[in-house]
C-alpha positions in Angstrom: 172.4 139.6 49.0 174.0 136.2 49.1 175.4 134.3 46.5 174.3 131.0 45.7 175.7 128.2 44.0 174.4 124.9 43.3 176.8 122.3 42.0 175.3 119.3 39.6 176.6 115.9 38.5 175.2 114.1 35.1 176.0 110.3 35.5 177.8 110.4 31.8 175.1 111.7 29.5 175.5 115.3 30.1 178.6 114.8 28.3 176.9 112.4 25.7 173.6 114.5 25.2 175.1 118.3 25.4 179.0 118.5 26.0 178.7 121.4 28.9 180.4 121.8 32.5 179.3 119.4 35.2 179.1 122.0 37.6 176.0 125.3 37.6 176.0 127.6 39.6 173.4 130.8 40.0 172.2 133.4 42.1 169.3 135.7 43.0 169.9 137.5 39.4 168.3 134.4 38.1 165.0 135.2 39.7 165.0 132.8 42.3 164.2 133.5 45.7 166.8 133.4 48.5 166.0 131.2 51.5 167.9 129.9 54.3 170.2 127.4 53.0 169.4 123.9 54.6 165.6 125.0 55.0 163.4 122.6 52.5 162.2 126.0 50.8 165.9 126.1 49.7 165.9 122.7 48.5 162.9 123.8 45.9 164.6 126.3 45.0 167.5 123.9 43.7 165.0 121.7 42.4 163.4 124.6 40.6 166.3 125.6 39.2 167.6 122.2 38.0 164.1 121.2 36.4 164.3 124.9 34.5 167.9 124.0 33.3 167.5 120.8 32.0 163.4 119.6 32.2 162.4 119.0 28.5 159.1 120.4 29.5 160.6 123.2 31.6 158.2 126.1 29.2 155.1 124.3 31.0 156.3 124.9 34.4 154.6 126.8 36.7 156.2 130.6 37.1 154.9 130.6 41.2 155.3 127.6 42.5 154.8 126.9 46.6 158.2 126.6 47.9 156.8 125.5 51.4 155.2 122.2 49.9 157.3 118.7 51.0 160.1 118.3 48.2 158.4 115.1 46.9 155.4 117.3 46.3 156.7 120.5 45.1 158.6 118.4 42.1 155.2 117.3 41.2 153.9 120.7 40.7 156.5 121.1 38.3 156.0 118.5 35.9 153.9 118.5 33.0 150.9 116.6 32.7 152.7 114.7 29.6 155.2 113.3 31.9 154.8 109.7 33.0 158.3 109.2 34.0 160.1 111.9 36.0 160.8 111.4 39.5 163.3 112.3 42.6 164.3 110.5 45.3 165.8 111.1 48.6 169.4 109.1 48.7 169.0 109.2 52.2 165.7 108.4 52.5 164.9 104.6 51.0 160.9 104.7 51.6 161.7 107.5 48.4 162.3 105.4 45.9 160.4 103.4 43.2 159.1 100.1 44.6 158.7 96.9 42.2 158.0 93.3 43.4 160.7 92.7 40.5 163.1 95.2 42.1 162.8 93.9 45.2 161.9 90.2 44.9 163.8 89.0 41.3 160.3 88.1 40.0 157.0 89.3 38.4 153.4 88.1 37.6 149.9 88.6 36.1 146.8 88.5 37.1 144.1 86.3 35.4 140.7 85.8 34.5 139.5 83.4 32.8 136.3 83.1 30.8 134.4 80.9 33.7 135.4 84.1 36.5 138.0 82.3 38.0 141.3 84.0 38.8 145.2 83.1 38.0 147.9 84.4 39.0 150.7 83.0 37.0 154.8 84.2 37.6 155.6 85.5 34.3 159.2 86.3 35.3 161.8 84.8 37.4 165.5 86.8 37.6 168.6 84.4 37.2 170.0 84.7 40.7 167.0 86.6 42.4 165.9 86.0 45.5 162.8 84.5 44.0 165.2 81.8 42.3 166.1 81.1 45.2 163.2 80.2 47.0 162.0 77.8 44.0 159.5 80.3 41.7 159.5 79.6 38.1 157.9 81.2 35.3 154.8 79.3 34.5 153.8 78.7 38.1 150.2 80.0 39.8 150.7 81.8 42.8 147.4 80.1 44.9 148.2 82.3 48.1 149.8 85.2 49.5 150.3 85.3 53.1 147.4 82.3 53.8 145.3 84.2 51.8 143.5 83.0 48.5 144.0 84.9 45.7 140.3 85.4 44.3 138.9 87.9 41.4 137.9 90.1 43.7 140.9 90.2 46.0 143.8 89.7 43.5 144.9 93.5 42.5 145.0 94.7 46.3 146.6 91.8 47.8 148.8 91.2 45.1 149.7 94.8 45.2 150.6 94.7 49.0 153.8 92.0 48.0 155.5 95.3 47.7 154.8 96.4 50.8 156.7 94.0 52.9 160.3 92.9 53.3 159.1 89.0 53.3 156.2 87.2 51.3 154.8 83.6 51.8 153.6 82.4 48.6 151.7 78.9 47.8 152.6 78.4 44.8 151.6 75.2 42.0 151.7 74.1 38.7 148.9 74.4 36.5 147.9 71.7 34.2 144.7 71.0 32.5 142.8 74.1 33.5 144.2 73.6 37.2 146.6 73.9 39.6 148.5 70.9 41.2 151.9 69.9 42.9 151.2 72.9 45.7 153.8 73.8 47.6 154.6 77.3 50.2 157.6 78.6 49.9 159.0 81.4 51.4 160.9 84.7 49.5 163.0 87.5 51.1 163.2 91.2 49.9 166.7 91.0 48.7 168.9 91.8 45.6 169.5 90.0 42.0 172.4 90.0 40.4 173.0 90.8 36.5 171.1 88.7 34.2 172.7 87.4 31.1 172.5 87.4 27.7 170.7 84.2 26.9 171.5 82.7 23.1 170.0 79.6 21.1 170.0 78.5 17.6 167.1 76.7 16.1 167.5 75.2 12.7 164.9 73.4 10.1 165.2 72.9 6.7 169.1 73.9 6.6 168.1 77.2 8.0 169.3 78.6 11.1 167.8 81.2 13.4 169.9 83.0 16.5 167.6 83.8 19.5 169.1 86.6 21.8 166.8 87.1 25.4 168.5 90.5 26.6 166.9 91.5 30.0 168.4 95.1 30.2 171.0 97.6 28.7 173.9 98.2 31.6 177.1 100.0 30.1 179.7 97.2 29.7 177.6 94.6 27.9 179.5 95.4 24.5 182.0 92.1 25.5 179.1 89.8 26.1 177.2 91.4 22.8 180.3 90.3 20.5 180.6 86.6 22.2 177.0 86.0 21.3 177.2 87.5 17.9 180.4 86.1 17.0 178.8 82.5 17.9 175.7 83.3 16.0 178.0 84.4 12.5 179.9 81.5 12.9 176.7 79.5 12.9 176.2 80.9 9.9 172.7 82.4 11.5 170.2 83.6 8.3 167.4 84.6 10.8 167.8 86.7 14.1 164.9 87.2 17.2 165.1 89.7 19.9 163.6 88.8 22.8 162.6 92.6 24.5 159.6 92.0 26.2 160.3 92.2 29.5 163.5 95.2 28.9 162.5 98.4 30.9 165.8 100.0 29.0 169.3 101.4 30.2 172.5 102.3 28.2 171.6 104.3 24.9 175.1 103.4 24.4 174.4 99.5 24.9 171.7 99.8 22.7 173.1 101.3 19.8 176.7 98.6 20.1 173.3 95.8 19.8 172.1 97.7 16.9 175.6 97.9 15.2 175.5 94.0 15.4 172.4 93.4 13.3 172.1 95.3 9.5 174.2 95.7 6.3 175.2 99.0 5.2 175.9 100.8 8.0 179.3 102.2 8.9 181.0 103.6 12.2 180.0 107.3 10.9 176.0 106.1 9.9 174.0 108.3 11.9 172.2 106.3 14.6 169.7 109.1 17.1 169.0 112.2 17.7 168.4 113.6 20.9 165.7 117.1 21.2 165.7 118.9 24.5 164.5 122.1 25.6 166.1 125.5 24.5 168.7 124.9 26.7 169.5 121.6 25.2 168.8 121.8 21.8 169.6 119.3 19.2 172.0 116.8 19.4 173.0 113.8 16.8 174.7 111.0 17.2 176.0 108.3 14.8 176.6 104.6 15.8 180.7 105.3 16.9 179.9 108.3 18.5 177.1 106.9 21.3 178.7 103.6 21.7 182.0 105.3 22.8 180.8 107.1 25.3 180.3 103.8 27.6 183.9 103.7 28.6 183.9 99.9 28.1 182.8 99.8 24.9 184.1 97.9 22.3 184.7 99.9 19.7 182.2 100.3 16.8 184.3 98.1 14.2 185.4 95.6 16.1 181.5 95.1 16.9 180.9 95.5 13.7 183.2 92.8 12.5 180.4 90.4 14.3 177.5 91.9 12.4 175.3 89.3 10.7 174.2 91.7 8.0 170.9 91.0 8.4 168.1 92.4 6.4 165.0 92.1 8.7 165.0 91.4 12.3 162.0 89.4 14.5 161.9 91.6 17.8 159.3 90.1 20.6 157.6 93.1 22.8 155.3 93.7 25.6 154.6 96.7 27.7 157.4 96.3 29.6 159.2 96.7 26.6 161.1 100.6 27.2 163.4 103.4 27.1 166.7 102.0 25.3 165.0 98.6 24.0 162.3 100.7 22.4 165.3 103.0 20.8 166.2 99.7 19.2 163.3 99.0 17.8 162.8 102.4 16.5 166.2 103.2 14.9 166.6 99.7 13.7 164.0 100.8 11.1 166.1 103.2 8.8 168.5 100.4 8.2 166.2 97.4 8.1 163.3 96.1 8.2 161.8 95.1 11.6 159.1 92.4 12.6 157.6 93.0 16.1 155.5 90.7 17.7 153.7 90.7 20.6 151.9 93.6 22.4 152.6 97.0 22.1 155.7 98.9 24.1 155.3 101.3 26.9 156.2 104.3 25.2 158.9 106.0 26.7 160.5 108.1 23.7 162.9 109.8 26.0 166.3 109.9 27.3 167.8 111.4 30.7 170.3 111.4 33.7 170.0 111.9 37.4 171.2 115.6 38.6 172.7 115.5 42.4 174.3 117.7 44.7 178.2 117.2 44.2 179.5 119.6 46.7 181.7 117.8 49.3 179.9 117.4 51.6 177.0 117.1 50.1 174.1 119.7 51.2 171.1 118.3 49.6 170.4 114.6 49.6 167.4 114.7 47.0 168.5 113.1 43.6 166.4 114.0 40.1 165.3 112.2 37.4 163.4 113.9 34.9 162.7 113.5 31.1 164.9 115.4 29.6 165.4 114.8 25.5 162.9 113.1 23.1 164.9 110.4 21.0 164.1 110.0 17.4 166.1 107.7 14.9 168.5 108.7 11.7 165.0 109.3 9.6 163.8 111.2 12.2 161.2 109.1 13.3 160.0 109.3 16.7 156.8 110.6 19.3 155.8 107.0 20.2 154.9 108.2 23.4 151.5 105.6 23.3 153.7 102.8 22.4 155.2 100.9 19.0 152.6 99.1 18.1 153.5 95.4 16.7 152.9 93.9 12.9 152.0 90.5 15.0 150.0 91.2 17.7 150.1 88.7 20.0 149.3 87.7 23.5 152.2 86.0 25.6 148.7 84.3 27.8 146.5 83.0 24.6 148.4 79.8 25.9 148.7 78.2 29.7 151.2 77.4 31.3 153.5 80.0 30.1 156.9 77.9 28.9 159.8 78.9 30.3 161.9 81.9 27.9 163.9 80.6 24.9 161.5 77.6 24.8 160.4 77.1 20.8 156.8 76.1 21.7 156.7 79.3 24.3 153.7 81.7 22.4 155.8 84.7 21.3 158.8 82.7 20.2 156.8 79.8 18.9 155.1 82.9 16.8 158.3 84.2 15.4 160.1 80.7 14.7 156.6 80.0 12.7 156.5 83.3 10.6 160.3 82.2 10.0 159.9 78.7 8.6 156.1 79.3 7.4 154.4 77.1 9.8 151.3 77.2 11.4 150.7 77.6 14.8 151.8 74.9 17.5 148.8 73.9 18.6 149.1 74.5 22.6 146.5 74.2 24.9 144.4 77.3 24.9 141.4 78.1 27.1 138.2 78.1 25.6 137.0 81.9 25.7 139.3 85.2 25.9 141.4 85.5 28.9 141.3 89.1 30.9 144.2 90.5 32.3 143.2 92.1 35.7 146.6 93.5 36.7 150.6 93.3 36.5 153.3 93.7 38.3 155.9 95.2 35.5 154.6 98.2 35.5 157.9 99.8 35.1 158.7 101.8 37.6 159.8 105.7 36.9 162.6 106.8 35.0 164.2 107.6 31.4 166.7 106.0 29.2 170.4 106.9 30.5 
């Protein structure tokens, strides 16, 4: 019989998570079947195989599976009916991969109702340097028209839903003011890329106290730099109060995460204990304390030279939605041993989980099809974790109880307006706010697949 071998790659948390080989390799002792190689049947074999390797729910999967089935749809019988978020792509196949008007446009929105029927779609997000910047969206504004077509109640979800579906998008777009919409204008936006968002920082001060606000879109490796500008800024400030601005963070970088974390509480030192990782019985249990999972981004600062930043805080003010994810939840989460932490807003998205993509590193390459499944559950230093419905927030509250929505960072914008007043013991602004309960029909941030990297 022939031998097979299959050769892996694990973009840099294989090493973090479990410390084994890069490359696998099996054959038919495994119990596999042997099919041509090149034939798609073969291909589910290597999925197979990969998914029973590494697959946190890999006891669940099925012990026959149809190996003749399309790829895309053979990895679907494999996953377990808890998983929300593993996928696979074809790298050479770009129709494959998950879609997002924010992924492809730089911007996102939400659908509307308010009490008298009518329906608003208002941009809720605009990436710096996003094609959507570009073409004049802001945050705030109501998209009136998609195409030449009037965005109504009953049309909104599908036609908003079809941006995604094309490579350019005419929008009439406006402002809206007093319970309408004026100063139309059409404006057109161009599949394209963004580039990477910044950090955004601001101090606000009253009564001799000051308060650092930190907007931090995602968690890519390399950030650390950027991290200890910020925080360095903020300490010489002589910040008392500190917000983190999450809502709209789908995740990234564990190790990112955990270098913000080190940046934040008293009493925590390089060798403090920081997450735990649980995989299947293949990949076990793994700790990690703060030095440990910030050093394995190789562009880390190290953990006390971050931590010669820290603001020794004792309670932090973190602003979530459900776009909240992955690494930005871990924050959240394993802040808690070390601190206590204020969330407001809505509740995350409830991805307690960690992963990495396995390819095909054989040169060259035989198989083009790239996984990412869940493949560790993340719980913090108390072992705290399974928040797979979401962290739910001590302030609950709704980033649309007020219209227009002010641009991020703004101190009468709703979330931040609701932190800065549980900080200085104010009441609430006083912003315009429809008579009646607003209903929110749709949004586009439904983040797309994936796990925390």
């Amino acid at each position: 019989m022939k031998k097979i071998k299959q050769f892996f790659v694990f973009t840099g948390l294989l090493i973090i998570f479990t410390g084994i080989a890069v490359v696998s390799c099996r054959d038919e002792d495994d119990g596999f079947p042997d099919f041509p190689e090149g034939s798609r049947e073969s291909v589910n074999v290597w999925v197979q195989d990969s998914m029973k390797r590494y697959y946190y729910w890999a006891d669940q999967m099925p012990a026959k599976p149809d190996y003749h089935l399309p790829v895309k749809d053979f990895f679907k019988t494999l996953l377990s009916p808890q998983d929300r978020f593993s996928y696979i792509v074809d790298t050479k196949d770009a129709s494959t991969y998950p879609r997002s008007v924010r992924g492809m446009y730089g911007f996102d929105y939400a659908v509307l109702q308010l009490p008298n029927g009518e329906a608003v779609t208002v941009i809720k997000l605009v990436l710096t340097n996003s094609p959507a910047m570009n073409a004049g969206l802001k945050r705030g504004m109501v998209i009136k028209k998609i195409n030449g077509t009037a965005v109504t109640a009953s049309n909104a979800q599908q036609l908003t839903s079809s941006i995604q579906d094309q490579t350019v998008i005419e929008l009439t777009v406006g402002d809206w003011q007093n319970n309408t919409v004026v100063n139309e204008k059409t404006t057109t936006v161009y599949y394209g890329y963004s580039l990477a968002q910044p950090v955004d920082a601001k101090i606000f001060e009253e009564g001799g106290k000051k308060t650092g606000y930190l907007y931090i879109y995602d968690f890519p490796d390399g950030m650390t730099q950027s991290l200890n500008q910020k925080f360095s800024a903020f300490k010489a400030a002589g910040i008392k109060e500190l917000i983190l601005d999450l809502r709209y963070n789908y995740g990234g970088s564990v190790s990112s995460a955990a270098a913000l974390c080190s940046l934040i509480p008293s009493g925590i030192s390089a060798g403090s204990p920081f997450i735990t990782y649980k995989g299947n019985k293949n990949g076990g249990e793994v700790k990690r304390t703060f030095s440990q999972q910030i050093a394995y981004d190789p562009d880390a600062l190290d953990f006390n030279t971050l931590h010669a930043s820290s603001l020794g805080l004792n309670k932090v003010y973190i602003l979530s939605s459900g776009s909240t994810a992955s690494a930005s939840e871990i924050v959240i989460n394993n802040l808690k041993p070390y601190m206590q932490v204020i969330q407001i807003g809505g509740k995350t998205l409830g991805k307690d989980m960690a992963g990495f993509p396995i390819e095909d590193k054989r040169k060259p390459k035989k198989i083009s099809w790239q996984i990412h499944p869940v493949i560790y559950k993340v719980f913090n230093a108390d072992g705290a974790g399974g928040y797979s419905n979401g962290i739910a927030p001590q302030m609950a509250v709704d980033e649309y109880d007020a219209l227009p929505l002010l641009p991020l960072g703004n101190p009468e914008e709703t979330l931040l307006s609701s932190a800065l007043n549980k900080i200085y013991s104010k009441s609430s602004s006083g912003r315009q706010m429809p008579e009646g309960k607003l209903n929110v029909l749709f949004q586009s941030d439904n983040p797309f697949a994936g796990t925390a990297r």
